[in-house]
NUZAGU-770302 format. One record per residue (C-alpha): residue in one letter; y, z, x. Coordinates in Angstrom, 2 decimals. Layout:
titi:A&v:Y&w:Z&u:X
...
This chain:
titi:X&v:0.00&w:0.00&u:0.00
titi:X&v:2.66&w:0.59&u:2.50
titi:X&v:1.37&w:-2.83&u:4.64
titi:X&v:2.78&w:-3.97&u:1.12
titi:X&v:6.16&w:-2.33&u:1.36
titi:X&v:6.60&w:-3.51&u:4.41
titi:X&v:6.20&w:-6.97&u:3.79
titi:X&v:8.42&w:-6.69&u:0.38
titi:X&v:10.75&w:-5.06&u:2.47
titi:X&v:10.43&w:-8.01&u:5.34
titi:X&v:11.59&w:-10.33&u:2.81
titi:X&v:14.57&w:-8.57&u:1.47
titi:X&v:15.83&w:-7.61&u:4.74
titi:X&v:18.40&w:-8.66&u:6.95
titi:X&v:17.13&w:-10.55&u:9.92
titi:X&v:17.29&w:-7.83&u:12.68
titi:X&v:15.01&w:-5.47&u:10.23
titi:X&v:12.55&w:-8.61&u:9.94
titi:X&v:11.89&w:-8.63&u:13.41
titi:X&v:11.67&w:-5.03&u:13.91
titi:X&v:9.11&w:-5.25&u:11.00
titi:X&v:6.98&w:-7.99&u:12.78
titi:X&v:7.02&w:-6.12&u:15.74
titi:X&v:5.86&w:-2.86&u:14.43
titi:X&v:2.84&w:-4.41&u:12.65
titi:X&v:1.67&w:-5.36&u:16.03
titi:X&v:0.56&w:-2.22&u:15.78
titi:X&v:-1.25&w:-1.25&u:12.65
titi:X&v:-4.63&w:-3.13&u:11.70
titi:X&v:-3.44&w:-5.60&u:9.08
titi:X&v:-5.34&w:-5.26&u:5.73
titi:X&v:-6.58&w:-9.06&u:4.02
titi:X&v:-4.00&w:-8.63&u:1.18
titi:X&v:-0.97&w:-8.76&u:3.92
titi:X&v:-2.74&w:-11.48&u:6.24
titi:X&v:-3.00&w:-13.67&u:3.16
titi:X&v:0.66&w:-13.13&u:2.53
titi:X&v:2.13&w:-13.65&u:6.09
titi:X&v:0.29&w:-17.16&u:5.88
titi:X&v:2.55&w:-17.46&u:3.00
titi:X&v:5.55&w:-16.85&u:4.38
titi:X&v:4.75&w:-18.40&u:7.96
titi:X&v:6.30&w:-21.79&u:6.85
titi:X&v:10.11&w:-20.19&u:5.95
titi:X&v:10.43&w:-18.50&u:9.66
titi:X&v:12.30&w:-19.37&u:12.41
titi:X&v:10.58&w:-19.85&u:15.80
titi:X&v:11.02&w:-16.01&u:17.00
titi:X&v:9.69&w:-15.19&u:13.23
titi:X&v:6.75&w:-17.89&u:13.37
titi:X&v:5.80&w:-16.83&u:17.09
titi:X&v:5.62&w:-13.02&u:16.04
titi:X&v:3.27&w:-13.61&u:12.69
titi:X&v:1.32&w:-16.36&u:14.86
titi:X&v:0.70&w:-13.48&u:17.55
titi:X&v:-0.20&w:-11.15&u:14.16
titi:X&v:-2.63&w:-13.84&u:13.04
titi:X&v:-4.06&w:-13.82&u:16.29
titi:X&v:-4.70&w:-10.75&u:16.90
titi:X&v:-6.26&w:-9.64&u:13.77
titi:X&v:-10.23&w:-9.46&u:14.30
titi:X&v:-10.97&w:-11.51&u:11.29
titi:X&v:-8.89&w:-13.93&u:8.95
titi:X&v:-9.77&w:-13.97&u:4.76
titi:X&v:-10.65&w:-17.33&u:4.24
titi:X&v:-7.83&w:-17.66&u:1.49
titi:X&v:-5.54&w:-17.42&u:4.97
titi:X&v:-7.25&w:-20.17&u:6.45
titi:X&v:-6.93&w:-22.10&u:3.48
titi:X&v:-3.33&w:-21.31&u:2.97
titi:X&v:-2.68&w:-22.16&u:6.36
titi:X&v:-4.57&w:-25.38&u:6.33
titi:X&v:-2.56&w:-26.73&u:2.97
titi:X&v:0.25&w:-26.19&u:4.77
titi:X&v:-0.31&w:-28.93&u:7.04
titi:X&v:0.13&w:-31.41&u:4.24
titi:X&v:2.15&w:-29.63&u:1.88
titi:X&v:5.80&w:-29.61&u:1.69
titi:X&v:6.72&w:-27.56&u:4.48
titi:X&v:5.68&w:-30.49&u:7.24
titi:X&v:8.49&w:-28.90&u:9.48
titi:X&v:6.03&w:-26.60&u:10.91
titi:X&v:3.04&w:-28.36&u:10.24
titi:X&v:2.69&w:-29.26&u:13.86
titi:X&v:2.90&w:-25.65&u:14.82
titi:X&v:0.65&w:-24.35&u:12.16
titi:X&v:-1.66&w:-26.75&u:13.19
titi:X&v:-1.50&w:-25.17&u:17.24
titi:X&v:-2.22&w:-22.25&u:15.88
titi:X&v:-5.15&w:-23.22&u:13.57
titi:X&v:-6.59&w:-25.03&u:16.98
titi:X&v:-6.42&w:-21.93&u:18.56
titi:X&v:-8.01&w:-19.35&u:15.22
titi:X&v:-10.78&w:-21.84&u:15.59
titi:X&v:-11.82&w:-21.89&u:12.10
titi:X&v:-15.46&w:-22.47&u:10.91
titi:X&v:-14.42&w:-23.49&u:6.85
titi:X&v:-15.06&w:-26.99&u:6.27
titi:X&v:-12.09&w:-27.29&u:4.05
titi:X&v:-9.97&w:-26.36&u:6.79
titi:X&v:-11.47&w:-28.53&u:9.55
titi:X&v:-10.99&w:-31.50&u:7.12
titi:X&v:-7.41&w:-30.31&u:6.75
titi:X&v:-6.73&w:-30.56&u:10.23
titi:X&v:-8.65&w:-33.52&u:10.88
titi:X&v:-6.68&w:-35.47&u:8.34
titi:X&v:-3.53&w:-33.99&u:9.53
titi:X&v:-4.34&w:-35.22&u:13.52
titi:X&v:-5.38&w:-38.44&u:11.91
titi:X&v:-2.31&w:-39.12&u:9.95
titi:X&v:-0.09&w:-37.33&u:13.42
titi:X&v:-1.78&w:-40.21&u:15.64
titi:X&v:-1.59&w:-43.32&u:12.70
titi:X&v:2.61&w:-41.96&u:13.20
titi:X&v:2.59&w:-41.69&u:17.21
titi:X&v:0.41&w:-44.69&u:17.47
């Protein structure tokens, strides 16, 4: 419940107290609920915001699948501003879910038909 504060409170807040906020849940073992609702949030940061929940995602033992799959839709959905970085970071989560790995496939696909 207070993971849950926190975050409600990380969205209200001024800038300086979102940071702070990131930073101190560096140190608390994040419960599914909150991980499912920074993957959310991930795609209105800024980079100092997106690096600090990347390094959250990271560092939690496991992600809910619903995070992978939030994070995954991302990389097609309206938000393509950080698609390329949400993408980095699902390269480095490794996920098994075949939804996901087709996300990212199609996402590299359509990246390279743009490059090429």
């Amino acid at each position: 419940k207070s993971q849950e504060w926190l975050l409600d409170t990380y969205s209200a807040g001024a800038y300086p107290l979102q940071i702070a906020i990131l930073k101190k849940l560096k140190d608390i073992p994040l419960q599914a609920s909150l991980i499912t609702r920074l993957c959310t949030v991930i795609t209105n940061t800024n980079a100092e915001q997106f690096r600090l929940i990347a390094a959250l995602l990271q560092g939690a033992p496991a992600l809910p699948e619903k995070a992978y799959r939030q994070l995954a839709d991302h990389l097609s959905g309206s938000e393509t501003g950080k698609a390329a970085d949400i993408y980095q970071l699902l390269q480095q989560l490794k996920p098994d879910n075949k939804y996901v790995k087709t996300k990212m496939y199609d996402y590299e696909n359509a990246r390279n038909q743009t490059n090429g």
